[in-house]
Backbone as a chain_set.jsonl record, in Angstrom:
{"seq": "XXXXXXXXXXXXXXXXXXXXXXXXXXXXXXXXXXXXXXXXXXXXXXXXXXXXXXXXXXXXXXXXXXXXXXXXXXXXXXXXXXXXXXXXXXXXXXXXXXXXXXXXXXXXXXXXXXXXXXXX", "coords": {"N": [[2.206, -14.205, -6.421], [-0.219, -14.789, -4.419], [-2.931, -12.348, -2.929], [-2.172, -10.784, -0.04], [-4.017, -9.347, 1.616], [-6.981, -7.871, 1.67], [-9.499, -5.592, -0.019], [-12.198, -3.956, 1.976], [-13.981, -1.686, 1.645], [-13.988, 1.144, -0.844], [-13.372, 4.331, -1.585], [-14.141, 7.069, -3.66], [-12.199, 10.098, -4.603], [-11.881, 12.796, -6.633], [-8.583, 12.835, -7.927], [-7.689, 11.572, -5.495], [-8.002, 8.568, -3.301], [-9.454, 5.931, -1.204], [-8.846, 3.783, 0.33], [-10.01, 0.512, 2.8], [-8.996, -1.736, 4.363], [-8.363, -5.016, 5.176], [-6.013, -7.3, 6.72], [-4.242, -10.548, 5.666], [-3.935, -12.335, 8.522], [-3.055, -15.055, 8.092], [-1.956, -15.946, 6.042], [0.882, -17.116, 4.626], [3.039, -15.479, 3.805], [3.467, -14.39, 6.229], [4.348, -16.147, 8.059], [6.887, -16.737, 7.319], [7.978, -14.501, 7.982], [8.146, -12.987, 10.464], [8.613, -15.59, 12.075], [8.447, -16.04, 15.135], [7.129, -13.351, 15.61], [5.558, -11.798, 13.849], [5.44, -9.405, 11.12], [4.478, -7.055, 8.704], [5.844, -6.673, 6.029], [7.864, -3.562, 4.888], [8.51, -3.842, 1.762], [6.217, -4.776, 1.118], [4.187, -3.141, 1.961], [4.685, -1.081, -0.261], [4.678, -2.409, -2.41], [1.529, -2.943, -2.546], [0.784, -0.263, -2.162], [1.546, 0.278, -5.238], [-0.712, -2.022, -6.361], [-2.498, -1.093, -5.78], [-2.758, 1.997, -6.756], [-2.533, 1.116, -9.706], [-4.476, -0.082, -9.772], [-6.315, 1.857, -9.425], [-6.469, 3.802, -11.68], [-6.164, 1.651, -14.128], [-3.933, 1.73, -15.519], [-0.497, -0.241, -16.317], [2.141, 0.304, -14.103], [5.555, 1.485, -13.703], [8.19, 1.393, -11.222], [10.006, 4.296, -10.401], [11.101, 5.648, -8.597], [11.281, 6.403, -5.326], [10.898, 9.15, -3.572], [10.044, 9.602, -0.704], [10.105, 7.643, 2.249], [8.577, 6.648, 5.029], [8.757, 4.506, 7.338], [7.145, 4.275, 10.265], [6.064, 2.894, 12.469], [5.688, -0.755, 13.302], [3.489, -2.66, 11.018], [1.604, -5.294, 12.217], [0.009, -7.969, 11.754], [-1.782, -9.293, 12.44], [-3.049, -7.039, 13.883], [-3.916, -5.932, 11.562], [-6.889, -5.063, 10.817], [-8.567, -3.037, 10.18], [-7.276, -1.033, 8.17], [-6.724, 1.789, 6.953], [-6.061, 2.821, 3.908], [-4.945, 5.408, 1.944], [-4.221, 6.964, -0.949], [-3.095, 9.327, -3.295], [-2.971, 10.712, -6.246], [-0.927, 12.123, -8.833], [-1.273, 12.903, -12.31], [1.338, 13.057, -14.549], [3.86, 13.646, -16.552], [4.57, 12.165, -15.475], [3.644, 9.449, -12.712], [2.944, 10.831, -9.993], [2.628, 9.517, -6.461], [1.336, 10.261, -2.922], [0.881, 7.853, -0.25], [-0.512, 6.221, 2.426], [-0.762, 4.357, 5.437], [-2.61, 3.89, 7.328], [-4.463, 3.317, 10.869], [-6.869, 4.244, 12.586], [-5.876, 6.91, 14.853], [-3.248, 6.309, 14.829], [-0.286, 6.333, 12.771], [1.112, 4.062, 10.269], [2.76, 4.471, 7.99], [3.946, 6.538, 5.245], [4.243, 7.083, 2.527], [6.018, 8.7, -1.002], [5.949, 8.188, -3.946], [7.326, 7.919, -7.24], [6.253, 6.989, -10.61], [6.464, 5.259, -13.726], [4.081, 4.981, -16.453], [4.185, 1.865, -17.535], [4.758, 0.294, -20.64], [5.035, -1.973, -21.489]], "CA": [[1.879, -14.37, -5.015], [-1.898, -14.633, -3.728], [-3.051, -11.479, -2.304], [-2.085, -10.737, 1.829], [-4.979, -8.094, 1.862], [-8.639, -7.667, 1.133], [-10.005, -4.325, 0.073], [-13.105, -4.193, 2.733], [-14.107, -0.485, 0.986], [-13.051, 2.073, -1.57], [-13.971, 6.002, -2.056], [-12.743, 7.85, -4.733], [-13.019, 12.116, -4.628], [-11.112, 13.282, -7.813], [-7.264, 12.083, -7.58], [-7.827, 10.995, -4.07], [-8.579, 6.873, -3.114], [-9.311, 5.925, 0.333], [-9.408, 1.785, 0.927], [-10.092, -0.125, 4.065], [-7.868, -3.156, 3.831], [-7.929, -6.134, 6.403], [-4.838, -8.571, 6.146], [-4.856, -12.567, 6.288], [-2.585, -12.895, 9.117], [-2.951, -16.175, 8.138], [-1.407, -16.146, 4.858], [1.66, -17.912, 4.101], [4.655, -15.053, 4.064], [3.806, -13.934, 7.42], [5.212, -17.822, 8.65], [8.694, -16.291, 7.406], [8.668, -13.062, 8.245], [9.316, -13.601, 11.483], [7.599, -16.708, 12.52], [7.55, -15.731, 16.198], [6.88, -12.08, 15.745], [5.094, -11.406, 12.273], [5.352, -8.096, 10.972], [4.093, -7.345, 6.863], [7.398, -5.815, 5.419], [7.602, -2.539, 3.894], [8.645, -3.809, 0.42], [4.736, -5.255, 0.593], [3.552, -2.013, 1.768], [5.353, -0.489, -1.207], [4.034, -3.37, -3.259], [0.28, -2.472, -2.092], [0.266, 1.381, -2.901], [1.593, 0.363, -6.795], [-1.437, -2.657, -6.653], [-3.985, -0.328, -5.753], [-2.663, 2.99, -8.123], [-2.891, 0.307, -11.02], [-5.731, -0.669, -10.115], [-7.44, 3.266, -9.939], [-5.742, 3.927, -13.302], [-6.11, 0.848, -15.082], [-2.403, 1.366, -16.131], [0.526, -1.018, -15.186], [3.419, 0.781, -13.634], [6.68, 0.764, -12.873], [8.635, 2.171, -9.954], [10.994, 4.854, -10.647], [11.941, 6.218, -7.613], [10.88, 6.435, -3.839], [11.083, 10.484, -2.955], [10.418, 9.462, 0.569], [9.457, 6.466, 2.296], [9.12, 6.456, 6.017], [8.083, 3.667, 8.378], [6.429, 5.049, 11.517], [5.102, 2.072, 13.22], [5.365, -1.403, 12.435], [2.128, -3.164, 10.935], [1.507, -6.635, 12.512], [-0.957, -8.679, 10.64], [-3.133, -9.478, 13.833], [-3.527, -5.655, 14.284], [-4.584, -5.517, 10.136], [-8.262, -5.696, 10.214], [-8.886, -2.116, 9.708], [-6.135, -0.734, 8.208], [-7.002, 2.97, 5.78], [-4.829, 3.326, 2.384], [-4.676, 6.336, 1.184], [-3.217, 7.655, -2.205], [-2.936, 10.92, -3.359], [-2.639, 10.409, -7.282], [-0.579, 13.359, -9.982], [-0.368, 11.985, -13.216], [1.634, 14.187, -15.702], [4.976, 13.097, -17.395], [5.224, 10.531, -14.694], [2.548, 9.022, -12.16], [3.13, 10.621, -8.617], [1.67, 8.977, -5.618], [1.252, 9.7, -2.24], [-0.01, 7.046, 0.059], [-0.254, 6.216, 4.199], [-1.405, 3.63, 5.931], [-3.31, 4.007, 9.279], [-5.449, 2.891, 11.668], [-6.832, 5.327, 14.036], [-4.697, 7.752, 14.805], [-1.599, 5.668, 14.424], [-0.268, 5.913, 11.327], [2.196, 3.408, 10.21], [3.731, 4.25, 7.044], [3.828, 7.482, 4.855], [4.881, 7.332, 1.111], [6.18, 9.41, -1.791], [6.51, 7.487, -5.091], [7.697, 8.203, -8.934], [5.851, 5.644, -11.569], [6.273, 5.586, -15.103], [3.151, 4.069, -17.154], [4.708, 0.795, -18.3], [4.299, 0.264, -21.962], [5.21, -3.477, -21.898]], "C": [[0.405, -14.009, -4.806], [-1.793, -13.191, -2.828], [-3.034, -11.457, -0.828], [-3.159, -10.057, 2.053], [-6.25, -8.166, 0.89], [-8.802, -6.281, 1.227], [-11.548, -4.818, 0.754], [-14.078, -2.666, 1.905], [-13.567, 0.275, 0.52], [-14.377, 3.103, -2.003], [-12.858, 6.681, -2.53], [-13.394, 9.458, -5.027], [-12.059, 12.468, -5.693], [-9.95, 12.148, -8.225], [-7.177, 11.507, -6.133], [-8.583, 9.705, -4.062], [-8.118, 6.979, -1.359], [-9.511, 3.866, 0.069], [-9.105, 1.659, 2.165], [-9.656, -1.597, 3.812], [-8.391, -4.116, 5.32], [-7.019, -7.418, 5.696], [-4.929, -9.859, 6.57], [-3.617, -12.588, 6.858], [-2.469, -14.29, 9.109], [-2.263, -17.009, 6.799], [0.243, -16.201, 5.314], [3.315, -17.085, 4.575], [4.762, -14.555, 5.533], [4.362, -14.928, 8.358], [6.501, -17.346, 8.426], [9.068, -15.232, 7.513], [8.402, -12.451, 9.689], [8.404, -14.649, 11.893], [6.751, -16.524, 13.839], [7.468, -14.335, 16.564], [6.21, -11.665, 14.033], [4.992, -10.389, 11.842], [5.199, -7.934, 9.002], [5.557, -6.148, 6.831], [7.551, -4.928, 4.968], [7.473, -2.631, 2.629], [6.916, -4.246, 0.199], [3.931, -4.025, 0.616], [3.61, -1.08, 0.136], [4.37, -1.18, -2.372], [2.252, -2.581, -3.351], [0.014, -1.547, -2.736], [0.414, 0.972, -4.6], [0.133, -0.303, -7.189], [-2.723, -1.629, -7.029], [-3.847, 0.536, -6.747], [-2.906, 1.896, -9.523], [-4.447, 0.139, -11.036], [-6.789, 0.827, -10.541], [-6.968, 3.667, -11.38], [-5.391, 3.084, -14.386], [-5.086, 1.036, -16.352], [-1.45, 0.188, -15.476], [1.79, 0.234, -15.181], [4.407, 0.337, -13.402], [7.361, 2.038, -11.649], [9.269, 2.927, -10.203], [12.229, 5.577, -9.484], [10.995, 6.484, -6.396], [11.466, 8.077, -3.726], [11.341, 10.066, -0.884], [9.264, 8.287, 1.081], [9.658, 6.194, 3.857], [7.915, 5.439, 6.896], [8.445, 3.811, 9.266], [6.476, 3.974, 12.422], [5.485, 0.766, 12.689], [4.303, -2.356, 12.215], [2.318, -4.746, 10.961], [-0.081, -7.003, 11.953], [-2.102, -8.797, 11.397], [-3.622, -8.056, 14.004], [-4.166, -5.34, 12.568], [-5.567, -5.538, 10.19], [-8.506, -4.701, 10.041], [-7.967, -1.05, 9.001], [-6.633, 0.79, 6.797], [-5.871, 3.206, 4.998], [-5.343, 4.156, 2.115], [-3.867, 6.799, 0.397], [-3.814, 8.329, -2.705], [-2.153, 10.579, -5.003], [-2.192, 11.977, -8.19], [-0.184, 12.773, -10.87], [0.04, 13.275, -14.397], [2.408, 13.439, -16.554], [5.1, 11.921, -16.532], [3.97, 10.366, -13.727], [2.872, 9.291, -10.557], [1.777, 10.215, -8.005], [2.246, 9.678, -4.283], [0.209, 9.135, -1.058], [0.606, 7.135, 1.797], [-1.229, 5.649, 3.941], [-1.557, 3.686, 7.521], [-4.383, 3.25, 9.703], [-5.753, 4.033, 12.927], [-6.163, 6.578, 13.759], [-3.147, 7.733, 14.659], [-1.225, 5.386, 12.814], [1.219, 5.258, 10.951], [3.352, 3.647, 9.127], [3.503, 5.415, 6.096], [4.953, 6.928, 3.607], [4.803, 8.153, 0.293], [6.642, 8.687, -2.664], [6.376, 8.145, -6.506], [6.975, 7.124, -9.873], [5.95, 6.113, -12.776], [5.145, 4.811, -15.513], [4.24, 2.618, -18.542], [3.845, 0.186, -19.322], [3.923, -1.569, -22.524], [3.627, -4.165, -21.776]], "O": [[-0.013, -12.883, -5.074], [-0.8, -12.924, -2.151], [-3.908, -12.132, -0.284], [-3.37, -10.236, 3.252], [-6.356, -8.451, -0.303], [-8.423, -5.661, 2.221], [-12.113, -5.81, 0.295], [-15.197, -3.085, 1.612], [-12.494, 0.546, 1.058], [-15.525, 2.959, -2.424], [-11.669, 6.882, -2.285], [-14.482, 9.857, -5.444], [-10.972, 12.253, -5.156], [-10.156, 11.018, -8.667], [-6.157, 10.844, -5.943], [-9.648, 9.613, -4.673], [-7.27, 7.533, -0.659], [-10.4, 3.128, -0.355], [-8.25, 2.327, 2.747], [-10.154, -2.38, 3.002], [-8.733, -3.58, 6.374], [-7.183, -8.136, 4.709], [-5.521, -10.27, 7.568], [-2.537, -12.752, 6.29], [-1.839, -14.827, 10.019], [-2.11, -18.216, 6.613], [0.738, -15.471, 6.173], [4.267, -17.533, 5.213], [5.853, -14.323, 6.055], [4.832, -14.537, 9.426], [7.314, -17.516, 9.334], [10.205, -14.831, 7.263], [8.533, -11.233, 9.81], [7.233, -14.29, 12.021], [5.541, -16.623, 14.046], [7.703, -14.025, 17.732], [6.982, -11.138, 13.233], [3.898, -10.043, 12.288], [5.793, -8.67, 8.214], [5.95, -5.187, 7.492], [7.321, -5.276, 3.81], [6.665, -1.913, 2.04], [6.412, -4.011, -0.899], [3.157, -3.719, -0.292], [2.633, -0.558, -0.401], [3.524, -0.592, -3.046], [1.956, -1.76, -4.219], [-0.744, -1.57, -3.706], [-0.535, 1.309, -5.308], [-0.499, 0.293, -8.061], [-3.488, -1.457, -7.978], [-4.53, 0.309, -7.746], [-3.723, 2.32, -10.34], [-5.295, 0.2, -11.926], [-7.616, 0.952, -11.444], [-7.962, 3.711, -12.105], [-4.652, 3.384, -15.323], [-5.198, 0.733, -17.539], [-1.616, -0.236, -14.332], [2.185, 0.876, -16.154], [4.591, -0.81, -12.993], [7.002, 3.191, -11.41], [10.0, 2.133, -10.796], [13.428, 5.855, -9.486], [9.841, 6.81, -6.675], [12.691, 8.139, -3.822], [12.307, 10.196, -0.132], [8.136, 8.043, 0.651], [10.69, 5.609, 4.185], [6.7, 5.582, 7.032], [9.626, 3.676, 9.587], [7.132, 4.292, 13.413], [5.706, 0.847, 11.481], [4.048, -3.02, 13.22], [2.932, -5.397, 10.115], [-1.05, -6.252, 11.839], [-3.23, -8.451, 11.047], [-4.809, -7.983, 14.319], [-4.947, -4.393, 12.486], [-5.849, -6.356, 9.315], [-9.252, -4.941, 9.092], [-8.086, 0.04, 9.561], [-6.83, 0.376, 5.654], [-4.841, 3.738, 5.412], [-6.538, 3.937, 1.919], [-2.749, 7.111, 0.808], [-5.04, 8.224, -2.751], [-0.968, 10.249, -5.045], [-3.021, 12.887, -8.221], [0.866, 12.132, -10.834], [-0.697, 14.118, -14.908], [1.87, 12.617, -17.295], [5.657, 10.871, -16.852], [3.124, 11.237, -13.931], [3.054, 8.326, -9.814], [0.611, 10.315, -8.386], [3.47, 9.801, -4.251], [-0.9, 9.622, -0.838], [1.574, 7.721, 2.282], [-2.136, 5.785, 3.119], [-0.815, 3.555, 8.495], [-5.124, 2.613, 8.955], [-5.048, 4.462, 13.841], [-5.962, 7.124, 12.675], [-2.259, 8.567, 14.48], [-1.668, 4.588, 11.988], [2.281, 5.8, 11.258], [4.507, 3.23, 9.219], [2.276, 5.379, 6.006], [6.102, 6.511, 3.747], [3.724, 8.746, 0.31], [7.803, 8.328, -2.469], [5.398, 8.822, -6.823], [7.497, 6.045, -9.593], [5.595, 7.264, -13.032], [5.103, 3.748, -14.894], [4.662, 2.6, -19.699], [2.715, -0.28, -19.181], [3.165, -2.126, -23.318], [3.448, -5.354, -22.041]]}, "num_chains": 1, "name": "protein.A"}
């Protein structure tokens, strides 16, 4: 799948990543997810935080487990143009993350994820 999101900027302070995302509400899955109400889905949010941790750790991952995963808010594509990712990287025996996505003071989505470094 073609990317929904542009990184606009990225700052990196140790284990800490900050990106500034803006989304193409004009891309393709937001036509079926709801046509006349568009909203980006959590499983993409979800999707997102692994893209980006791969990408600061030039590992591939896999998912192991969601600790906690709560959606706050929900993020409409027209409201994406400034949107702050943050992840919060521990890599030991396994690759914790966590990540939130905001704008402002509204923050839409707060994660806690498990990754293993996939070998394949």
């Amino acid at each position: 799948m073609e990317k929904f999101y542009n990184i606009l900027s990225h700052k990196t302070e140790t284990n800490s990543h900050s990106y500034f995302i803006s989304l193409d509400n004009n891309h393709t899955l937001f036509k079926g997810h709801f046509p006349e109400f568009p909203v980006v889905p959590g499983a993409l949010l979800v999707q997102m935080i692994r893209d980006l941790t791969e990408s600061a750790l030039n590992k591939k991952l896999r998912l192991t487990e969601a600790t906690n995963v709560k959606f706050l808010k929900m993020l409409l594509p027209f409201e994406g143009t400034n949107v702050e990712v943050t992840i919060d990287i521990s890599e030991g025996e396994n690759v914790k993350v966590k990540g939130t996505f905001k704008s402002g003071e509204i923050i839409y989505c707060k994660l806690s994820l498990i990754y293993t470094i996939d070998k394949n």
